[in-house]
BALUMMAR-126937 format. One record per residue (C-alpha): x, y, z. Coordinates in steps of 0.1 Angstrom, whole numbers, plus 2048, in hexadecimal, padded with zeros to 3 digits. Example, Ala and Ser with C-alpha at 12.3 -4.5 7.8 and 13.67 -1.06 7.14 Angstrom:
<zalums>
87B7D384E
8897F5847
</zalums>
This chain:
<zalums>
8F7EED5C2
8E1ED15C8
8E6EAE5CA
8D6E935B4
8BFE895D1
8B3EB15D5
8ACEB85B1
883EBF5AB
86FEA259D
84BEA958E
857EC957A
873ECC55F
894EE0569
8B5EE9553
8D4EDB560
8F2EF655E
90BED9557
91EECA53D
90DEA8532
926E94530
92FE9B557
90AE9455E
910E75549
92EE6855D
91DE7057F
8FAE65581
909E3E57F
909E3159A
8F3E4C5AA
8ECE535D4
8D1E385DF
8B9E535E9
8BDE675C6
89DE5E5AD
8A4E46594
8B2E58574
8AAE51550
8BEE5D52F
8AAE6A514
8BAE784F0
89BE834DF
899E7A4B8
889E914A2
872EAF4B5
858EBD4A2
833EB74B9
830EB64DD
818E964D8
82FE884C0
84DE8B4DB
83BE834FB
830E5D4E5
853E5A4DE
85EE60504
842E48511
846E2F4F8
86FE2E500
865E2C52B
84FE12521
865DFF50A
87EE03527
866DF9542
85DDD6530
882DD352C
889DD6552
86BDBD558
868DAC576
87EDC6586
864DDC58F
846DBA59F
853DA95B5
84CD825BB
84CD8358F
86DD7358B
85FD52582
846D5E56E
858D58549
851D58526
82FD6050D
811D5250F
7EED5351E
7FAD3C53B
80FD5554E
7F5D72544
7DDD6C563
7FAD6457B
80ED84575
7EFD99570
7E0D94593
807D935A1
805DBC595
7E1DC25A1
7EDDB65C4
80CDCF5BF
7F7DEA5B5
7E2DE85D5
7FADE75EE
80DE045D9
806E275CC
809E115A6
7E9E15590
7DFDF1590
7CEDF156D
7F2DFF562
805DE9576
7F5DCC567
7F3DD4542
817DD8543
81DDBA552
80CDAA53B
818DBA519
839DB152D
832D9052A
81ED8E506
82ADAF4F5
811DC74E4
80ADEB4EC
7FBDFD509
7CFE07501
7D6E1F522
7D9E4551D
7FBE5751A
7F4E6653F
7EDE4954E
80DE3553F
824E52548
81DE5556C
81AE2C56E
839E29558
84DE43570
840E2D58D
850E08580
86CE1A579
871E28596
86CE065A7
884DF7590
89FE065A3
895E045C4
88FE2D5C3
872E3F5CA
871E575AE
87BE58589
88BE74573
893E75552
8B4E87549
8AEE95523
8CBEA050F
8C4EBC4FC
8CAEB94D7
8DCED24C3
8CFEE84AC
8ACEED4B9
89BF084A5
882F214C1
869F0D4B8
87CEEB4BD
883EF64DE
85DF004EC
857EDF4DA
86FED04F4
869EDF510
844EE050E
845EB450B
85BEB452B
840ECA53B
825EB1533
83EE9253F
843EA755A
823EAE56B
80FE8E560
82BE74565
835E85584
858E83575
875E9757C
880EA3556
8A3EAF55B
8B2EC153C
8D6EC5531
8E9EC8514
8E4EE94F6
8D5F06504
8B0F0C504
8B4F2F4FA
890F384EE
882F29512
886F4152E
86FF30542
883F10552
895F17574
8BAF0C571
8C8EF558B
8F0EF1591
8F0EC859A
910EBE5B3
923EAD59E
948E9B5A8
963EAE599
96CEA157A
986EB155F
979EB5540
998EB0528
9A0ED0510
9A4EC04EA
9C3ECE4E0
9C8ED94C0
9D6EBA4A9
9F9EBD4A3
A08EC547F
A1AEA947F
A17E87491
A2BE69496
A2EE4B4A8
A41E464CC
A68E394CE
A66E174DB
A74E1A500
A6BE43508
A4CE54510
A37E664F1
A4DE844EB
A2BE954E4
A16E88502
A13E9951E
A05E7E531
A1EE68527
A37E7F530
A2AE88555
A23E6455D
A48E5B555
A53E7B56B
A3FE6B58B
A46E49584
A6FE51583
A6CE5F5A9
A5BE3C5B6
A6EE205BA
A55E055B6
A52E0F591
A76DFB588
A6EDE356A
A57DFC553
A5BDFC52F
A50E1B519
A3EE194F9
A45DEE4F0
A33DDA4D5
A25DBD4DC
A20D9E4CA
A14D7F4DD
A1DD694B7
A2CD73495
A0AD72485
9F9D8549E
9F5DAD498
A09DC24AE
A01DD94CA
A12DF74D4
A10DF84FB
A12E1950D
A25E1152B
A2BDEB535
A3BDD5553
A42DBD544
A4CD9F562
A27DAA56F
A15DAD54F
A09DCF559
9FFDE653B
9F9E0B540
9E5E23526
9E1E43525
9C6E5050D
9C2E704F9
9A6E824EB
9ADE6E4CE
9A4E4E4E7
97EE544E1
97BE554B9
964E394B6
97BE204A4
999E284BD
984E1F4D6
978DFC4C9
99DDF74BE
9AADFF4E2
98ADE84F2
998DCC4D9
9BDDCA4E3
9B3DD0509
9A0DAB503
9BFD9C4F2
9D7DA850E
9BFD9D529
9BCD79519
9E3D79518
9E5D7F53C
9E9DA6540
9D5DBF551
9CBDDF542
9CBE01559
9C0E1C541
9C2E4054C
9B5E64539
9D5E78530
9C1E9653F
9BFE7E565
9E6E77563
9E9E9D55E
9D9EAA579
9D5E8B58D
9F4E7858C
9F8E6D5B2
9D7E5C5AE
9E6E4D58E
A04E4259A
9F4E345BB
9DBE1E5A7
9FDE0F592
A0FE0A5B2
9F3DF75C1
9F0DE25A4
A12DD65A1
A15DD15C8
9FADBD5C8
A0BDA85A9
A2ADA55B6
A1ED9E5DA
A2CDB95EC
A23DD7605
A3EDEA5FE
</zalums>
């Protein structure tokens, strides 16, 4: 296994790991590790086509990230032909005291400035573009992580891999892929990255029937529910918990169903599902966290899947919490 400071830049490699873990642990990522770059690619059907797309979307992001990436530009604001010869020879001056390509450098200052597109050759804006980035972040190199759509035909898929290649070798990028299988490619070399154990939650299958919890019990059919109440019944610091309260702060005001609440210390405790990540659950769930937090309470959320097979760490992070609320060590 390699670690995200070992993996190859200048070629493209296939990740054997599940995105989503990739997701979670490339931010933050180890100081000397390469800056890293998320790419979903839209539709793939030329190699030209998809290599414009890539460099317009690191260019759209480099202009975005503008004056991250030249120094001494911070007061250098707003359009106009004013600021045009100021931050032009501000890059020039980068670019020679730097490995930057200084006709690059100051283009893109300047369309960072004014706006417009780029008259330089794709080449030329890939391995300047991989370049600002890089410097963007304080790292030394840049690689773009692409998630591999599903549903690629054989074609699709040479399509793919053949852009990266280009990115690759004339944007000195790393091009790191992960996601569907590339099973009509045999030529990429697969690297295992280190990753930090994570669980990846099993979705159950959806029960038959559901219904809601008793006020002042644990979810009959949550496990997490159920566990946490098991390990917080053997501590004695967890006196004052309430199970499975509503809560309305005024008659008019709609009413939230808290998991697990202390009530004197306006702690509230939520344990999320699968369910958790629907998208309109989530914005629900962002929502009341807001309301509570204006009324005064705190919000620890935990997966069901960490209080399952985590639940000391669970448990310690509540105790903490409440120590610290009620000013005590013990």
């Amino acid at each position: 296994m390699r670690s995200w400071s070992e993996l190859p830049v200048g070629r493209v490699v296939r990740l054997d790991a599940d995105a989503e873990a990739i997701a979670v642990s490339i931010d933050p990522l180890p100081p000397d590790a390469p800056a890293v770059l998320t790419y979903r690619p839209g539709p793939v059907t030329s190699v030209s086509g998809l290599v414009a797309a890539v460099i317009d979307e690191l260019d759209a992001a480099a202009v975005a990230l503008f004056p991250a990436w030249l120094p001494g530009a911070e007061g250098i604001e707003g359009p106009g032909g004013a600021h045009l010869p100021a931050v032009r020879a501000l890059a020039l001056r980068r670019a020679a005291a730097s490995e930057h390509y200084g006709p690059f450098l100051a283009e893109l200052a300047e369309r960072a400035l004014a706006g417009g597109p780029s008259g330089l050759r794709p080449e030329v804006r890939a391995a300047g573009l991989a370049r600002a980035l890089a410097d963007s972040f304080g790292r030394s190199r840049t690689a773009l992580l692409v998630r591999v759509p599903d549903g690629l035909t054989a074609a699709g898929q040479e399509v793919l891999v053949a852009a990266c290649e280009w990115l690759a070798h004339r944007g000195s990028l790393g091009v790191w892929l992960a996601g569907a299988p590339l099973d009509a490619v045999d030529r990429l070399e697969t690297v295992k990255p280190r990753l930090p154990a994570l669980t990846v939650p099993v979705v159950p299958e959806p029960p038959r029937v559901s219904y809601p919890a008793p006020v002042g019990r644990p979810h009959p059919g949550s496990p997490g529910e159920q566990a946490l109440e098991a390990a917080l019944s053997r501590q004695a610091w967890a006196y004052g918990r309430a199970w499975n309260q509503t809560y309305q702060p005024h008659p008019l005001a709609v009413p939230i169903r808290l998991d697990l609440v202390w009530e004197r210390e306006r702690c509230v405790v939520e344990i999320d599902g699968d369910d958790h990540r629907q998208a309109a659950k989530f914005a629900a769930d962002r929502a009341r966290d807001v309301r509570l937090q204006l009324d005064g309470y705190a919000v620890l959320r935990f997966l069901d899947v960490q209080v399952l097979t985590d639940t000391t760490t669970v448990i310690n992070s509540i105790a903490r919490f409440l120590r610290n609320r009620r000013g005590t060590e013990g």
